[in-house]
PASEBA-1860 file (N, C-alpha, C; in nm, 3 decimals):
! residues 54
1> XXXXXXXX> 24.089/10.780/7.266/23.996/10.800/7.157/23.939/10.941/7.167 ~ 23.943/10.994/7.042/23.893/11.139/7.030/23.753/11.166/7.071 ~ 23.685/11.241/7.124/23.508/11.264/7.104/23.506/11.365/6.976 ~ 23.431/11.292/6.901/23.403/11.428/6.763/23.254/11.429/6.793 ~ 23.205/11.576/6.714/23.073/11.619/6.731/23.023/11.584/6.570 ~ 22.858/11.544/6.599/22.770/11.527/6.505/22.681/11.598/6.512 ~ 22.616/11.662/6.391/22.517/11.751/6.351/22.409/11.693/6.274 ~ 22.306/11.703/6.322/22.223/11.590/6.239/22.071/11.689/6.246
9> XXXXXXXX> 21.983/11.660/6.105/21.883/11.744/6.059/21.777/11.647/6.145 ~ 21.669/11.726/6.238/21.554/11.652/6.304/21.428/11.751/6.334 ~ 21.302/11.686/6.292/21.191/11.766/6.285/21.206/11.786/6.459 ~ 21.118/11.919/6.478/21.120/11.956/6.625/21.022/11.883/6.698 ~ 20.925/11.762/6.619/20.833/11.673/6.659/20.914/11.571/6.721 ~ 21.027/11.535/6.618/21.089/11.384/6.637/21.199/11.440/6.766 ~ 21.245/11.563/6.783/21.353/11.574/6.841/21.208/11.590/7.019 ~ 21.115/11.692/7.025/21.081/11.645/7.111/21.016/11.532/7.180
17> XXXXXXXX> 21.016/11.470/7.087/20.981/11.308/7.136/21.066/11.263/7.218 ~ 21.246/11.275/7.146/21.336/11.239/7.185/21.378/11.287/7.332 ~ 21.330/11.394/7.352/21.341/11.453/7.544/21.264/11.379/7.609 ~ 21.143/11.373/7.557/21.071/11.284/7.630/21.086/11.151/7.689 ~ 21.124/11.080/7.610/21.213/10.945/7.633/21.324/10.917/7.728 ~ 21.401/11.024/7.631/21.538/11.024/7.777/21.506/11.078/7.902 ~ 21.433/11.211/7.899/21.408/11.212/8.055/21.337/11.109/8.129 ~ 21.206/11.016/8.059/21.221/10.901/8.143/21.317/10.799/8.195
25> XXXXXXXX> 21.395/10.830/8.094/21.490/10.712/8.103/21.606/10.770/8.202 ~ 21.604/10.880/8.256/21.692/10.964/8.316/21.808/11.018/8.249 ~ 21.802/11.015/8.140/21.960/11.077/8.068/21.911/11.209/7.977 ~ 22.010/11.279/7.955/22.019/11.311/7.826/21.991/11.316/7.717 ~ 21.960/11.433/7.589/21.907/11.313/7.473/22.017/11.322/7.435 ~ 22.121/11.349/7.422/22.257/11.331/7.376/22.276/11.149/7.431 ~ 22.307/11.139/7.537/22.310/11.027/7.628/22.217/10.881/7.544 ~ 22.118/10.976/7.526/22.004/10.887/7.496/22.028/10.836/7.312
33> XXXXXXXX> 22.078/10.933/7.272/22.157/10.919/7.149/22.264/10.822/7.141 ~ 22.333/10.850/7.239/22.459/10.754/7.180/22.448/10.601/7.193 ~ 22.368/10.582/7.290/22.256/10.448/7.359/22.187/10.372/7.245 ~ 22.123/10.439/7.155/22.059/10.407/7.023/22.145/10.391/6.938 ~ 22.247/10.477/6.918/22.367/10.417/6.796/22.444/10.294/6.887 ~ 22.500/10.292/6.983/22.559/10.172/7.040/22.502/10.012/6.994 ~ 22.343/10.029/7.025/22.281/9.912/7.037/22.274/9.871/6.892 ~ 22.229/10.000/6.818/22.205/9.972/6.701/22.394/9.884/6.605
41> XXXXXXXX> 22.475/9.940/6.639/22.618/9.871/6.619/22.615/9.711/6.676 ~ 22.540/9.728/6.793/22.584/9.590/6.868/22.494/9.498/6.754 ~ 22.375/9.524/6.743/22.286/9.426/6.641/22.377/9.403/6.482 ~ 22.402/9.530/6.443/22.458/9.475/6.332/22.561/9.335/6.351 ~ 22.677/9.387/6.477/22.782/9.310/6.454/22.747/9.153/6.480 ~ 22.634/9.143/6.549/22.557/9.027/6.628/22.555/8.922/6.463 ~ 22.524/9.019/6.361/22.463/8.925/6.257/22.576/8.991/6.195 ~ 22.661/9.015/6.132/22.775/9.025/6.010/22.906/9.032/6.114
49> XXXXXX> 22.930/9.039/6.245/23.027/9.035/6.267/23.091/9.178/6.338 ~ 23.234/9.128/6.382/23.267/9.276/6.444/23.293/9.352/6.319 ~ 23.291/9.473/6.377/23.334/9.577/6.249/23.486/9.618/6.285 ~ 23.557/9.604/6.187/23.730/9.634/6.202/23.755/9.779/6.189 ~ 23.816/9.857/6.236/23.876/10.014/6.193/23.995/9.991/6.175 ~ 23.997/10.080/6.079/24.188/10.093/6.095/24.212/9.976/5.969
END
C-alpha cells in the first residue's frame, strides 16, 4: 500500500492544541493524526459496516 500525503487548512490555535495532545500522548501530531482518522473509520464501520475499496 502506497503512503500518500495530505494537506489540510488548520487555525494555528487548533493545530497547537494538536502538539499538545500528542506530546502527551507521546507521538507525533502526524501520528496523532492518523490515530483520529483510524478510530474515527473504525466507528463508522461499527454502525454501517466495513467500507469496500476497489
Amino acid at each position: 500500500m502506497a503512503i500518500k500525503s495530505l494537506s489540510i487548512r488548520i487555525s494555528e490555535e487548533t493545530l497547537h492544541k494538536l502538539h499538545i495532545v500528542a506530546d502527551y500522548e507521546g507521538r507525533s501530531a502526524n501520528s496523532q493524526i492518523l490515530i483520529l482518522i483510524r478510530d474515527c473509520i473504525e466507528k463508522y464501520e461499527e454502525k454501517h459496516g466495513e467500507i469496500k475499496i476497489g
